[in-house]
N, C-alpha and C positions, 0 to 999 in steps of 0.2 A: 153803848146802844141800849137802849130801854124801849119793849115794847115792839110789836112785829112790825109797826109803820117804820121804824128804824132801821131792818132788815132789810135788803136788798131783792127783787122779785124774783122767785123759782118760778122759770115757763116753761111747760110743757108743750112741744106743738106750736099750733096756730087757734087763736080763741073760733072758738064751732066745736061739733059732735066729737071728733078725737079727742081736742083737748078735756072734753068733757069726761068720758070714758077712761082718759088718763089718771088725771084728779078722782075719782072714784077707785082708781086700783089704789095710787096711793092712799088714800085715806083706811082703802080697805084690809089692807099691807099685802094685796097680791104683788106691786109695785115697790121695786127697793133698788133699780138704778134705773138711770137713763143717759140714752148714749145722741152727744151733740158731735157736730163737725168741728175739726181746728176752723176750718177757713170763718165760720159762722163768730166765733171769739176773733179772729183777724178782724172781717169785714167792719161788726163792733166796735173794733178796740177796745175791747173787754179781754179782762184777767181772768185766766184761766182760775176754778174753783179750788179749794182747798177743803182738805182732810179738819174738822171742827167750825167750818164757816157754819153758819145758820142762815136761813132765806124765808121767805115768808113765797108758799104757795099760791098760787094765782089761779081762779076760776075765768071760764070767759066773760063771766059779766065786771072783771077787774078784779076780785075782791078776796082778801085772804083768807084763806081758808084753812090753814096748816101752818107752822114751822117743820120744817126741817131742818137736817144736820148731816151733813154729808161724812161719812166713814171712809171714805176712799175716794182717788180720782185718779181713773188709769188712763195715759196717751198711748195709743197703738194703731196699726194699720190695722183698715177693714177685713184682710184675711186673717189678722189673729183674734176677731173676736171667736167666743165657744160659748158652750151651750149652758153653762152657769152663767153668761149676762143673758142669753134670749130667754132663760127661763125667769132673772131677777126683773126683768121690763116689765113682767105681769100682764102680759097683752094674748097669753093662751099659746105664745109660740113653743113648738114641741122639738123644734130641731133650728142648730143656726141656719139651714137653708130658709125655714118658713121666718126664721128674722130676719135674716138680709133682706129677703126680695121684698118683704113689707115696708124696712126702713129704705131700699132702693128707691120704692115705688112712693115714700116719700119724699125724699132727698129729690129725686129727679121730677118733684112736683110744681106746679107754677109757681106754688105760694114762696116755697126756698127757691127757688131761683131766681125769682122775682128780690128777697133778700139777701141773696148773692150776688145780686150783681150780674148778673151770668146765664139769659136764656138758653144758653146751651151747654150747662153745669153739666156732669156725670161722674157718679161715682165710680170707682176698681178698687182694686183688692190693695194698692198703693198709700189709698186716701183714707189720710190719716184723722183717729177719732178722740171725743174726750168723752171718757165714762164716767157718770156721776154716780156712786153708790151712797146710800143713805138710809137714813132712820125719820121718821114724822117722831117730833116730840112737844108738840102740842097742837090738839085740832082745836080750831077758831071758830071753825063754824060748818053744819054738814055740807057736802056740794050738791 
């Protein structure tokens, strides 16, 4: 691989104002994981990330903005998330309850269910997640 076009795309969200506000924590390194659904890698048939992959960050207008480099990738169920990942998301969450109900209130939004397959998706404490933890190691351009 040479080159971030070679890289595979890191997305955050849905392209609009979140994804926006995303890409701005990472760049700014308040952002240092992010936590996706198994079933969302199923629907895909996409492979789950590894610990040294690198990705090339994605703004909503398409366009790269970053490498990163993932340090870690944890699968667990939505009740073991804690308050070292809602505090790594860099989205201001002060407690896993104000993470949960925010990543809830996205999960059980039109736009993922709409990508799932499944207008009447919902998450529990069963439903199992993938944690992306990571480093930016090169910005491409500001967002």
């Amino acid at each position: 691989m040479t080159g971030p076009h070679a890289l595979k795309p890191f997305l955050l969200a849905f392209p609009g104002p979140l994804r926006d506000r995303l890409v701005a924590a990472v760049l700014s390194g308040e952002k240092t994981a992010t936590t996706g659904l198994l079933l969302e890698y199923e629907a895909e048939k996409e492979e789950l990330p590894e610990a040294g992959e690198r990705s090339a960050l994605i703004d909503s207008d398409g366009r790269e903005v970053a490498v990163v480099e993932i340090t870690e990738v944890q699968v667990l169920p939505l009740r073991d998330a804690d308050l070292r990942l809602a505090l790594a998301e860099g989205e201001g969450y002060r407690s896993v309850a104000e993470w949960r109900a925010g990543h809830e209130d996205f999960w059980h939004g039109e736009e993922m269910r709409e990508a799932l397959g499944d207008p009447g998706f919902v998450v529990d404490g069963e439903t199992v997640l993938v944690v992306e933890w990571f480093r930016v190691v090169e910005v491409l351009r500001e967002a």
